[in-house]
C-alpha positions as CSV (number, residue, x, y, z in Angstrom):
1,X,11.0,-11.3,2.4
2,X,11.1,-13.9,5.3
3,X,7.3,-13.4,5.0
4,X,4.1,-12.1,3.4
5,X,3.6,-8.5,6.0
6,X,6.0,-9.6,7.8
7,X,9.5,-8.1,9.3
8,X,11.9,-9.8,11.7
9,X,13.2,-7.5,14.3
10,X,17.1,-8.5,15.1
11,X,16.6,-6.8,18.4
12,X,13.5,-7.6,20.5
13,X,13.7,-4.9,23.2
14,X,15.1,-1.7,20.8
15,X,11.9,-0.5,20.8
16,X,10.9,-0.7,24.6
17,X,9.8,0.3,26.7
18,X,7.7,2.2,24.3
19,X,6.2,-0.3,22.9
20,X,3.2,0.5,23.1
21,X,3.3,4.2,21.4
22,X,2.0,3.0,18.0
23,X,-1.2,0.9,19.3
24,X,-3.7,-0.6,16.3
25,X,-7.1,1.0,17.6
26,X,-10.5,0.4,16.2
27,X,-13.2,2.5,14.4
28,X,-16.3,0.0,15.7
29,X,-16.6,-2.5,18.6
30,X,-14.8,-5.6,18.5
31,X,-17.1,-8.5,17.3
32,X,-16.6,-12.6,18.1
33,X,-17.5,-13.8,14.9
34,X,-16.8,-17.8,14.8
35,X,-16.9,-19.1,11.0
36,X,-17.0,-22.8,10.2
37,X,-13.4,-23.3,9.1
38,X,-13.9,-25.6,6.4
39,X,-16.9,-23.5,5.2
40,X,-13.8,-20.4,5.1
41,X,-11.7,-22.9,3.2
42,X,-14.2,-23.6,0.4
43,X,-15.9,-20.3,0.2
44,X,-11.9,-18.1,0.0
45,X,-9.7,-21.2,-1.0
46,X,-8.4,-22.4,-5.0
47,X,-11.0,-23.2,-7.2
48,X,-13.6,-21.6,-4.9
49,X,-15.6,-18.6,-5.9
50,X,-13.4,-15.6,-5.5
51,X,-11.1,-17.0,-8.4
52,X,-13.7,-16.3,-10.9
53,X,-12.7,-14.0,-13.2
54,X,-13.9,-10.3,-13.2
55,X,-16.9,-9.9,-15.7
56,X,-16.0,-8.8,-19.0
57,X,-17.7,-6.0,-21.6
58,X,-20.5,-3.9,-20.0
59,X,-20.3,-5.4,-16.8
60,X,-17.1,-4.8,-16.4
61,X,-16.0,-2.8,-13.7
62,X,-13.2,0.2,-14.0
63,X,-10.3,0.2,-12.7
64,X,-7.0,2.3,-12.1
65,X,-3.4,2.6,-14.0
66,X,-1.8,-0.3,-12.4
67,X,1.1,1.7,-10.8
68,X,-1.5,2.3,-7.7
69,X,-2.1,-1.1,-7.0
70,X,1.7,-0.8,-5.9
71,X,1.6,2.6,-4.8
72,X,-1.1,1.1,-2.3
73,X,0.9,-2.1,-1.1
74,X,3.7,1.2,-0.8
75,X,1.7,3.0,1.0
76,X,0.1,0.2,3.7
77,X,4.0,-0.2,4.5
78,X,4.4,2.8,5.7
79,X,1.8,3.0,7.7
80,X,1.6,-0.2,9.4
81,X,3.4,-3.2,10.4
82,X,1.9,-6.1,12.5
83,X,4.4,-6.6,15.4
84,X,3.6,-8.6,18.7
85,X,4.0,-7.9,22.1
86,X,5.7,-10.3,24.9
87,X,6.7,-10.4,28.4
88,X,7.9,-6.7,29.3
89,X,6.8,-4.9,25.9
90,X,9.3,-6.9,23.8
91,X,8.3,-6.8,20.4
92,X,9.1,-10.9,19.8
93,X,10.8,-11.5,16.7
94,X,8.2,-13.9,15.6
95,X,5.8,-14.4,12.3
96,X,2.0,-13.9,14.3
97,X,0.2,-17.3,13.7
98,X,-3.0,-17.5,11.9
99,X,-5.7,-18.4,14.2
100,X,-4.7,-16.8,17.5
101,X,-7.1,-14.3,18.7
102,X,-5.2,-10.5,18.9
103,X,-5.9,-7.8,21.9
104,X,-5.7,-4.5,21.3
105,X,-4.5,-1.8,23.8
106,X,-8.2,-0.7,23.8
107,X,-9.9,-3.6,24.1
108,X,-8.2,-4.3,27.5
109,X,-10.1,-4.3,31.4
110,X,-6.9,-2.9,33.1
111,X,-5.0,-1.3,30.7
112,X,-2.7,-0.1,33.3
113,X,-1.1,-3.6,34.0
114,X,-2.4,-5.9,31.0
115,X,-0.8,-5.7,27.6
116,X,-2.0,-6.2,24.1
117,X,-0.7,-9.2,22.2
118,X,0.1,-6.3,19.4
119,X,1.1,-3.6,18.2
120,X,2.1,-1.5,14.8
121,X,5.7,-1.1,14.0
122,X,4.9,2.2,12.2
123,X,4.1,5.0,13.5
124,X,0.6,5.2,11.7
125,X,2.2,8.8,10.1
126,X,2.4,9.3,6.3
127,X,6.3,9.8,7.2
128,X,8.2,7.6,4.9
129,X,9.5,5.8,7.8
130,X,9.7,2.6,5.5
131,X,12.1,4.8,3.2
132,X,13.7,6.9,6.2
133,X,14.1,4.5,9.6
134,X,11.8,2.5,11.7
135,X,9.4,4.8,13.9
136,X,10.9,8.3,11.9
137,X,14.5,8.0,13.6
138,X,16.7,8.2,10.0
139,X,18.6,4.7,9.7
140,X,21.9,6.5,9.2
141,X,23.8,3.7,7.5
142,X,21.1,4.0,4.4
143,X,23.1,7.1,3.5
144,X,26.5,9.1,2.6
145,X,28.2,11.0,5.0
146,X,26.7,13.6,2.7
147,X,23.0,12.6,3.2
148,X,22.4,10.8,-0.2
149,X,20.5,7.3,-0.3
150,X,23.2,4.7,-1.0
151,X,22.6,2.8,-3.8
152,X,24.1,0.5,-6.4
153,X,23.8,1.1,-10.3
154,X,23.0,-0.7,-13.3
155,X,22.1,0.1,-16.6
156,X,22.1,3.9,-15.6
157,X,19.3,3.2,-13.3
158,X,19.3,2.4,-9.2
159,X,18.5,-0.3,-7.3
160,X,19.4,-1.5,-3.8
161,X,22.3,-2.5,-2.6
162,X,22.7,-6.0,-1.8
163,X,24.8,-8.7,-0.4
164,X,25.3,-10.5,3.3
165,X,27.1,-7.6,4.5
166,X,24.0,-5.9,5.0
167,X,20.6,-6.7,7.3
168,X,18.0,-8.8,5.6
169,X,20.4,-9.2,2.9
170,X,20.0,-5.7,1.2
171,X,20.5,-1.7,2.6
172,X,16.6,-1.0,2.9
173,X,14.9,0.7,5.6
174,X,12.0,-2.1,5.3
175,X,12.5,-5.2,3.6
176,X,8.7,-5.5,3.3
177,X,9.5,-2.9,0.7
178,X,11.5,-5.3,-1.6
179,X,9.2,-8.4,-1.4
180,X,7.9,-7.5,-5.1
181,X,9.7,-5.8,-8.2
182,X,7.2,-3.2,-8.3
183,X,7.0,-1.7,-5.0
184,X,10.7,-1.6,-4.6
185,X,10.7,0.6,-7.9
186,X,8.2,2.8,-6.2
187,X,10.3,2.8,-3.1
188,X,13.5,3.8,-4.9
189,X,11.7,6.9,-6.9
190,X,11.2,8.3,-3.2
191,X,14.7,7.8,-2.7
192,X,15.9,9.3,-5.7
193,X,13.7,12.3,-5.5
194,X,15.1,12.8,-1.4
195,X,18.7,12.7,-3.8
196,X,18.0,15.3,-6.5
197,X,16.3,17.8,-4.3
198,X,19.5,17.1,-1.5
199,X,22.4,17.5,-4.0
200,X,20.7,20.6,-5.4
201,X,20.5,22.2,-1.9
202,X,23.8,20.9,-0.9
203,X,26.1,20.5,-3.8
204,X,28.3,17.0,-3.7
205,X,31.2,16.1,-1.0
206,X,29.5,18.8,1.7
207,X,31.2,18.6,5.3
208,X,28.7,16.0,7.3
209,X,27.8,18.2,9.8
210,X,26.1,20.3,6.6
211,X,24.6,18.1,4.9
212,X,24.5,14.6,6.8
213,X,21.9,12.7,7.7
214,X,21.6,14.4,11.4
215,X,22.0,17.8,9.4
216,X,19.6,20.8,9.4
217,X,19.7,20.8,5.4
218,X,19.1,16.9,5.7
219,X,15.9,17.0,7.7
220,X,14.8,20.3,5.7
221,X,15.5,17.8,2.6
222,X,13.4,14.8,4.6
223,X,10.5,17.5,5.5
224,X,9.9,18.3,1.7
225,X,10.2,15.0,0.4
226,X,7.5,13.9,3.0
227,X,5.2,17.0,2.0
228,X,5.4,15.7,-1.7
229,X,4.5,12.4,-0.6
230,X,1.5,13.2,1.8
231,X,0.6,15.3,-1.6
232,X,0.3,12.4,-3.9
233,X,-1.2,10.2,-1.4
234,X,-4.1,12.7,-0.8
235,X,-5.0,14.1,-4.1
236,X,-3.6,11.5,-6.7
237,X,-3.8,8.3,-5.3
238,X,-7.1,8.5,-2.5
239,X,-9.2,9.9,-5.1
240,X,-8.4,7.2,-7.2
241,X,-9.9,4.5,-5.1
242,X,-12.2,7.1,-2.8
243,X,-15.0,8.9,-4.8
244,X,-14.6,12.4,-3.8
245,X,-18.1,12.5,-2.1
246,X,-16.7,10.4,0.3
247,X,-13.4,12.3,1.2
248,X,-16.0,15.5,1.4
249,X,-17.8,14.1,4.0
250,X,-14.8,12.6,6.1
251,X,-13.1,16.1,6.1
252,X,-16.4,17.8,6.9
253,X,-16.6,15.4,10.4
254,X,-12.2,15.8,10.7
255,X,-13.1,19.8,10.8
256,X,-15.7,19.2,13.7
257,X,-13.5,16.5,15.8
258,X,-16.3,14.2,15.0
259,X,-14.3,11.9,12.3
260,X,-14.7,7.8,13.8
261,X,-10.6,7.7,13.3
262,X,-10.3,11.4,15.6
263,X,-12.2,9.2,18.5
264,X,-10.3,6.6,17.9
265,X,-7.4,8.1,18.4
266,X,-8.7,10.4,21.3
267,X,-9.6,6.8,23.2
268,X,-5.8,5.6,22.2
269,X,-4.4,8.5,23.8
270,X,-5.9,9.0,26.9
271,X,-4.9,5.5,27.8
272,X,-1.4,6.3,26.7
273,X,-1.3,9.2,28.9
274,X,-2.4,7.2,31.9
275,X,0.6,4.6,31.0
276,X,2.7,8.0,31.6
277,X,3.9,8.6,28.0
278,X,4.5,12.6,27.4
279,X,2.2,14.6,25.2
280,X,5.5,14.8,22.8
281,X,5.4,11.0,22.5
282,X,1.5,10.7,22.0
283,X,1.6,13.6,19.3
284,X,4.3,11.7,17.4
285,X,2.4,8.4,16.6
286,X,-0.7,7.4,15.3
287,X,-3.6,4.6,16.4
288,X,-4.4,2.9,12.9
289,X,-7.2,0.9,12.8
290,X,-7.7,-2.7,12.2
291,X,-10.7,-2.6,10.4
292,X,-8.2,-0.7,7.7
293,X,-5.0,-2.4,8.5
294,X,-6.3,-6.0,8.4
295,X,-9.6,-5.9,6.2
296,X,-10.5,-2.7,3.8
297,X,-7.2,-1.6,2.8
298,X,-6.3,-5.1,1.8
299,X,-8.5,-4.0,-1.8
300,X,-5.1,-4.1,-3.4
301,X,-5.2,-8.1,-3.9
302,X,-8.3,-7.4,-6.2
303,X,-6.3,-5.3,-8.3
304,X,-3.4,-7.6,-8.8
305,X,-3.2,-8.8,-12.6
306,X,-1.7,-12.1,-13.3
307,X,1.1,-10.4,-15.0
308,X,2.5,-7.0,-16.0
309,X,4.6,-5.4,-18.7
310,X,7.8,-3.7,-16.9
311,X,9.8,-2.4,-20.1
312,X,10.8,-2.6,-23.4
313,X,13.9,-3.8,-24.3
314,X,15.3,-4.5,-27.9
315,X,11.7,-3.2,-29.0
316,X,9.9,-6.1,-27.2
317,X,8.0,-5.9,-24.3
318,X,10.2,-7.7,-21.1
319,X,6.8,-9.1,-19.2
320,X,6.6,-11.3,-15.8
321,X,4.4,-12.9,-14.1
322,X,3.8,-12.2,-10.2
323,X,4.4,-15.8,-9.3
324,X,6.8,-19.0,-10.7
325,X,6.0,-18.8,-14.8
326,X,9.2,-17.4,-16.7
327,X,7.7,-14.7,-19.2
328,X,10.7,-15.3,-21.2
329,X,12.9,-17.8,-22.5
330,X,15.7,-19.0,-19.9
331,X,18.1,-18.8,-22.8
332,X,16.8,-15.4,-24.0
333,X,19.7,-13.1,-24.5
334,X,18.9,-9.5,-24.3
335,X,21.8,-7.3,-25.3
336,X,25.8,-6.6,-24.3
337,X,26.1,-7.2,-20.4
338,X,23.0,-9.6,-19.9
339,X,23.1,-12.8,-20.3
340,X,20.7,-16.0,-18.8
341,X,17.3,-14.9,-17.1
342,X,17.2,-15.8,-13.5
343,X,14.2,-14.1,-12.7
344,X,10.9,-16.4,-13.4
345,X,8.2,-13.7,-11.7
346,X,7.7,-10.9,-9.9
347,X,9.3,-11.8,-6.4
348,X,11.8,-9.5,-4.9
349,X,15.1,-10.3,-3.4
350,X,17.2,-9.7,-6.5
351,X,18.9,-7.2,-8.6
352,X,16.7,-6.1,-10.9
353,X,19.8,-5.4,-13.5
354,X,22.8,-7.0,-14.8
355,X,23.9,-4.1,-16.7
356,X,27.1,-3.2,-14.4
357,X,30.2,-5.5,-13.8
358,X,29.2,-5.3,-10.1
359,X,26.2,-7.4,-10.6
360,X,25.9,-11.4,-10.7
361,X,25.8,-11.7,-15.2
362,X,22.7,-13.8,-14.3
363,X,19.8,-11.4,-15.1
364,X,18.3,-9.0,-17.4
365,X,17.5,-5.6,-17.2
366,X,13.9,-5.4,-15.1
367,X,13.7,-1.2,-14.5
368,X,10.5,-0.5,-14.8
369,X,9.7,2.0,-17.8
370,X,7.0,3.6,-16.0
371,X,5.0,5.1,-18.8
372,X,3.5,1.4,-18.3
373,X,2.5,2.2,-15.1
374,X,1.3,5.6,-14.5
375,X,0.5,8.6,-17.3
376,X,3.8,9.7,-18.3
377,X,3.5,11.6,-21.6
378,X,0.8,10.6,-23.5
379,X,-1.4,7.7,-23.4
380,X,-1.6,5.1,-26.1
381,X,-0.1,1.9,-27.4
382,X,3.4,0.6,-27.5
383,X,3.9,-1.2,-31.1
384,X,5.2,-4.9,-30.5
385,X,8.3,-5.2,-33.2
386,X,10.3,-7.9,-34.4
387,X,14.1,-8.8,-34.4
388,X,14.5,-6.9,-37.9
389,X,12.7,-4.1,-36.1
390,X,8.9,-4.8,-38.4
391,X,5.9,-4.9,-35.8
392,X,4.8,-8.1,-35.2
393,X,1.0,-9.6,-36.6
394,X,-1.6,-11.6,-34.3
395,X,-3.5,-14.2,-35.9
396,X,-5.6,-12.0,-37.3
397,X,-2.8,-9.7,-39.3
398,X,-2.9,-6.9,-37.2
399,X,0.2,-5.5,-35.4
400,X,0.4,-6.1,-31.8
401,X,0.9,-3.1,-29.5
402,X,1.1,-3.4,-26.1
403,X,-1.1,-0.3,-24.2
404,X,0.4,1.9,-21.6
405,X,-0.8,3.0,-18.8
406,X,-1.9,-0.7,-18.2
407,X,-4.5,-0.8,-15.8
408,X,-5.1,-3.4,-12.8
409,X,-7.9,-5.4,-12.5
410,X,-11.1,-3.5,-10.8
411,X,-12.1,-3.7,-7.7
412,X,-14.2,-6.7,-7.4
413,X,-14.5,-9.8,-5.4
414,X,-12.7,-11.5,-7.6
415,X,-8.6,-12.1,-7.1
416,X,-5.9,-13.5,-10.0
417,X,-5.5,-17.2,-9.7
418,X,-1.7,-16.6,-8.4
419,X,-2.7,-15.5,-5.5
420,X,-4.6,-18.3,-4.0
421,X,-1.2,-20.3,-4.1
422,X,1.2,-18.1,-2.7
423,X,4.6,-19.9,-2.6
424,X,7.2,-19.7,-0.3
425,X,8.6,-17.9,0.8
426,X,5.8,-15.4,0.3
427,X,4.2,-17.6,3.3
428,X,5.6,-18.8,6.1
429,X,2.6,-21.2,7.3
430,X,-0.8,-22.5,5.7
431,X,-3.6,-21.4,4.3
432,X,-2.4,-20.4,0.7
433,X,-4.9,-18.5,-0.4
434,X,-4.2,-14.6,0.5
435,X,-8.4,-14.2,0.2
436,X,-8.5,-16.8,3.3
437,X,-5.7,-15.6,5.1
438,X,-7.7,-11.8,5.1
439,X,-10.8,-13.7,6.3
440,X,-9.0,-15.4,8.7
441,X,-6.8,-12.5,10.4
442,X,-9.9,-10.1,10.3
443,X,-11.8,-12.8,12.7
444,X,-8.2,-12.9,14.6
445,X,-8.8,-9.1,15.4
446,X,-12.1,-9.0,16.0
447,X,-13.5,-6.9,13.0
448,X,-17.0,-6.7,12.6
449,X,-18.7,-8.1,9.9
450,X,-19.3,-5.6,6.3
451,X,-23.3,-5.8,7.6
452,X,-22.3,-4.3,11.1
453,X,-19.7,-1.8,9.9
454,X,-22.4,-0.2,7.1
455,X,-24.8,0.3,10.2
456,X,-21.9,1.8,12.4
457,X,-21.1,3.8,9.5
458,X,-25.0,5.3,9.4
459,X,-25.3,5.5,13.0
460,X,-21.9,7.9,12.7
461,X,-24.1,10.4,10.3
462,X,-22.5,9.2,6.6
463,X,-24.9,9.2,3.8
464,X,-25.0,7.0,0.8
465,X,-24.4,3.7,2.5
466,X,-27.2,0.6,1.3
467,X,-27.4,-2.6,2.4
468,X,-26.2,-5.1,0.0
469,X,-28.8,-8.1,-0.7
470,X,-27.9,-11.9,-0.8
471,X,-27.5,-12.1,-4.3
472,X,-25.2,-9.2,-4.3
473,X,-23.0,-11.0,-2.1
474,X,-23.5,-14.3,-3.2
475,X,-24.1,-14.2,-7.2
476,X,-26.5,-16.8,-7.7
477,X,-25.1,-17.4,-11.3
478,X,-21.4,-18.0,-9.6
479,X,-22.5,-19.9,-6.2
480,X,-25.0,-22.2,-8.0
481,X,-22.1,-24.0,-8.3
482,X,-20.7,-23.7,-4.8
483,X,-24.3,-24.5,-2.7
484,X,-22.2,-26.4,-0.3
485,X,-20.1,-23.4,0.9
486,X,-23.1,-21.6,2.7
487,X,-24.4,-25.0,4.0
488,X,-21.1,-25.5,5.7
489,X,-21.4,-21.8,6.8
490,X,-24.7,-20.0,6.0
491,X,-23.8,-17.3,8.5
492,X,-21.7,-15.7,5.6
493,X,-24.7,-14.5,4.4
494,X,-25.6,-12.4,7.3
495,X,-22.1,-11.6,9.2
496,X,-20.0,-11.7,5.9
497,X,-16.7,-10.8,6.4
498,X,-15.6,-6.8,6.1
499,X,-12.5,-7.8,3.6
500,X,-15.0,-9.3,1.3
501,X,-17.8,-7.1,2.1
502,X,-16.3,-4.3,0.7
503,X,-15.1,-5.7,-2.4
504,X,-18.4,-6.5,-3.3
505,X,-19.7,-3.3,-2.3
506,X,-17.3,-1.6,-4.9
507,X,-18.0,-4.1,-7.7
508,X,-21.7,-2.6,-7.8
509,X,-20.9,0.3,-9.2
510,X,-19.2,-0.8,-12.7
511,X,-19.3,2.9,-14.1
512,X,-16.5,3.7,-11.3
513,X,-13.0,2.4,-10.2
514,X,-13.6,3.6,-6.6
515,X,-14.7,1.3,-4.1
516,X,-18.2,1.5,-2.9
517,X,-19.3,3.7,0.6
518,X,-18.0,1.5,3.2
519,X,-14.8,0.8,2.4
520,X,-14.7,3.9,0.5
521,X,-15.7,5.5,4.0
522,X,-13.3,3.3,6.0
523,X,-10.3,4.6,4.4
524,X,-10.8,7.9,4.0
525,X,-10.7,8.0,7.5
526,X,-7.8,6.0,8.0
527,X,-5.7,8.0,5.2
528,X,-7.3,11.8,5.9
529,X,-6.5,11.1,9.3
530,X,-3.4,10.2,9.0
531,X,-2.7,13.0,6.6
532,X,-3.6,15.5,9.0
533,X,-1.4,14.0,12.1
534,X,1.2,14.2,9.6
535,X,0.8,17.7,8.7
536,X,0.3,19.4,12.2
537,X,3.3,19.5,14.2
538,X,1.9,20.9,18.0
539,X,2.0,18.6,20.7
540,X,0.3,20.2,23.2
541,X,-3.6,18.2,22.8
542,X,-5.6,21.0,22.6
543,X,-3.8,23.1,19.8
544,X,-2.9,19.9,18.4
545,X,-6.8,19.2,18.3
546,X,-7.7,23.0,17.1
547,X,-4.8,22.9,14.3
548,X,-6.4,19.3,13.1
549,X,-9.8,20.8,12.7
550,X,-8.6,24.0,10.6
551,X,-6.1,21.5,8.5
552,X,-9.2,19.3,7.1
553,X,-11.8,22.7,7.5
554,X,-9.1,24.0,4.9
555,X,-9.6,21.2,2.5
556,X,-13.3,20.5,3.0
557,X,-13.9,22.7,-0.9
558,X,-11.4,20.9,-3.3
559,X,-13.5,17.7,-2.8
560,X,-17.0,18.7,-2.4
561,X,-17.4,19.9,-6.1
562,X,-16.6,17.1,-7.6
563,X,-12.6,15.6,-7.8
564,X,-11.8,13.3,-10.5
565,X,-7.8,12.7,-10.8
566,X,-8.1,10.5,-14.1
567,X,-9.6,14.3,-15.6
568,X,-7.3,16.5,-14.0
569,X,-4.2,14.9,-14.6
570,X,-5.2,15.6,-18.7
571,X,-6.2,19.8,-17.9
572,X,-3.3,21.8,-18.4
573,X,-4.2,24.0,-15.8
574,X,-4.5,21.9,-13.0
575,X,-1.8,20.9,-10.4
576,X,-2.5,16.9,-11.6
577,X,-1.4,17.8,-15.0
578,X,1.1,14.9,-15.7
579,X,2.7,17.6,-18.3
580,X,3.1,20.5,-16.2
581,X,6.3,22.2,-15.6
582,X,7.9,21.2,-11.7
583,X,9.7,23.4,-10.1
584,X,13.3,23.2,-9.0
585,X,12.6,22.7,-5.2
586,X,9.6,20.0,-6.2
587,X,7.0,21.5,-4.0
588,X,4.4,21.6,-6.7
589,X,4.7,17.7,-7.0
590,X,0.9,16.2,-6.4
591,X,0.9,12.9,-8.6
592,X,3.4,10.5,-9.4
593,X,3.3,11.3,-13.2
594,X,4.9,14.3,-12.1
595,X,7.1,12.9,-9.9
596,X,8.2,10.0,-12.2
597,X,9.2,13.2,-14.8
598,X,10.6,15.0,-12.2
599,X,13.4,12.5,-11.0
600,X,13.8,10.7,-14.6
């Protein structure tokens, strides 16, 4: 990871002179909102008031199984990628500075002969493109000449392969994808699953031109492992983080054309059409918007913990932090093949095994056992046990179990104290603090502020949006001691910024783990949208727009009664039920339960 969001691009003009076919777009007008930089500093810096800790007890929001805070940072890879645009549509190999105000396709007089300063280096589809190749092409050195993900193995379980032979250092479609331990574990499931439901189909050592990655039975493979995917993402993970209420009404105004991202888009495309693109070409990628891409679906940083439980190993739990603290003993050994921990946190870049003569004898095993993670059998606690195999006692004299699924922190605006000191190479340039690097890029694109984009949202016909009060976004029990931050900058109370905005929208409700209306509202359009781009396949604007409507039409009913994945996934009859029985092709795979099960 060269840096946080970022990708280097080895070849600055491989993706012109199309640069422009994956344009950021917005949902509202661009604002000019001009915060006091110090008053930023102090208000989203350390020791300011987002570093708090979440209440505790009754006031203590819910929250999710931590697996889809990672799913989420998974997810947001493959849909975008902040790139920017030079001289001639080169996409400059370059990290974006902080503090450098961003054009957008749309936001441009002449469009015909100006250019944006960016643009997205996905193709705003949920494609797998970060799994697959950049833009949908298939990166065909990720594979065998018989269409399997090339991997490396240790301990019986994959994991990248690695060394300087390979770009970025490992054989990954997106190196993004590899910055933490977590999200490369959730990366390599897709893989494997692409590799069971291949060899099954294909059989092993198949002529290329059967089963290679230019192949009919390879894309046929590729097409089912993206249905799968688009499956989970919809009706596992959204619902999670979306109350269904929410999703109901964004499908109701997707089935009429009138959906905020549909216009969006429709803006997007006409001026891509006038720049001479074909309808095949337009069809093929997405306008995502900023107010998701670089504010509300940033609600992931909320839900970091400090920590997590990956596995269990020699009956004791093998624990990191995300940044610089060693969980465990440097000279901790951990069984034949292992020998001295290298890894002190969460940070990608390495193997996450030393179980195979072909890895450096450096680290332990860090597979993720994901019954930590996500409901994979049955929920409960995992007894803590000593060397002679007794469970081990807390101070009190009771045994200490560790409970899986953990769950993240809510979603709240308050963020773990690691990440307001991101270390290199995490960052390639100041501030620190992820909270006031999100204020800072939103003012960079021009979001408007949460108070501007709850009225949009009215003015657009959604119901259940309120206004929130001072106090609610400015606790006068927390910024009693932090007077000086509105002083510096008191128009935070009235044009606070959407990142934060939202985050304290969803903390007022404490009875739910969904976010409140208006970044609930925000990314259901952004991920419903992009569902149904995904899922039609005309090009031709008109059917394209007809076959749209009648996808989301078709799904208005599963939503409006009521949708609540942390039930279903526990009725036997439902297609969430973590236990049910998959069948041999996968189709029937909505939730990653199931799909952890399926390619265990």
């Amino acid at each position: 990871m060269a840096h946080h969001g970022w990708v280097q691009v080895d070849d600055p003009d491989k993706l012109t002179p199309d640069g422009l076919k994956s344009p950021f777009g917005r949902l509202f007008p661009a604002e000019n909102i001009a915060y006091d930089s110090l008053g930023i500093s102090l208000f989203a810096g350390p020791d300011g008031p987002l570093e708090t800790p979440s209440p505790t007890g009754n006031q203590r929001k819910q929250s999710n199984p931590a697996g889809f805070t990672f799913l989420g940072q998974f997810i947001d890879h493959d849909l975008t990628e902040f790139r920017v645009i030079g001289e001639g549509l080169q996409i400059i190999p370059m990290n974006p500075t902080i503090g450098i105000r961003q054009k957008l396709l749309e936001d441009l007089f002449e469009s015909e002969s100006e250019l944006p300063t960016t643009t997205n280096g996905r193709s705003g589809k949920l494609d797998l493109d970060s799994v697959y190749g950049l833009l949908g092409a298939t990166q065909p050195d990720l594979f065998s000449p018989d269409g399997l993900f090339l991997w490396t193995v240790g301990g019986g379980q994959p994991d990248l392969r690695r060394g300087p032979q390979y770009r970025n250092g490992r054989l990954i479609a997106d190196p993004r994808n590899d910055e933490n331990k977590l999200v490369v574990q959730i990366h390599l499931l897709f893989e494997r699953l692409h590799n069971k439901l291949h060899q099954a189909k294909v059989g092993g050592g198949a002529d290329p031109e059967v089963s290679g990655p230019y192949s009919p039975a390879f894309k046929a493979t590729k097409k089912t492992v993206q249905q799968i995917y688009r499956q989970i993402v919809l009706f596992d993970y959204l619902p999670r983080i979306v109350s269904s209420d929410q999703i109901a009404q964004v499908l109701g105004k997707s089935a009429t054309g009138q959906a905020l991202f549909q216009k969006c888009n429709e803006r997007n495309d006409a001026i891509l059409k006038r720049l001479g693109l074909s309808d095949a070409t337009i069809a093929d990628a997405v306008a995502i918007p900023v107010e998701f891409s670089h504010a509300v679906f940033r609600l992931g940083h909320s839900q970091l913990r400090p920590g997590y439980v990956l596995n269990f190993l020699n009956n004791q739990p093998i624990g990191l932090p995300l940044f610089n603290t060693a969980a465990i003993s440097p000279e901790k050994k951990t069984g034949p093949g292992a020998s001295r921990l290298s890894h002190t946190d969460l940070r990608g870049k390495e193997p996450l095994s030393a179980l195979d003569d072909s890895q450096p004898p450096n680290v332990i095993d860090l597979h993720v056992d994901w019954k930590f993670f996500f409901l994979v059998g049955n929920a409960g606690d995992q007894p803590v046990l000593d060397e002679n195999g007794q469970p081990e006692l807390d101070d009190q004299g009771n045994p200490k179990t560790v409970p899986f699924p953990q769950h993240g922190e809510p979603l709240d605006g308050h963020l773990p104290r690691p990440t307001f000191r991101l270390p290199p190479p995490s960052i390639g340039e100041p501030p620190q603090s992820l909270a006031e690097r999100n204020i800072r890029r939103g003012v960079d694109f021009g979001l408007p502020s949460g108070q501007a984009a709850a009225n949009q949202l009215a003015e657009a016909g959604y119901t259940g949006l309120t206004s929130l009060a001072r106090d609610d976004l400015f606790p006068p029990d927390i910024f009693a001691q932090f007077a000086d931050i509105l002083a510096s900058e008191p128009r935070l109370a009235w044009d606070t910024p959407l990142w934060y905005y939202m985050l304290k929208d969803a903390e007022k409700n404490v009875n739910q783990p969904q976010l409140g209306p208006v970044g609930g509202l925000i990314v259901a359009e952004t991920i419903i949208g992009s569902y149904l781009e995904s899922e039609v396949e005309a090009t031709d604007p008109a059917r394209r727009a007809l076959d749209i409507r009648s996808k989301a039409s078709s799904l208005v009913a599963t939503f409006a009664n009521g949708y609540d994945p942390q039930l279903h996934e526990l009725e036997a009859g439902h297609p969430l039920y973590h236990d049910k029985a998959i069948s041999e092709n996968g189709e029937n795979i909505f939730s990653m339960s199931q799909l952890v099960r399926f390619v265990s």
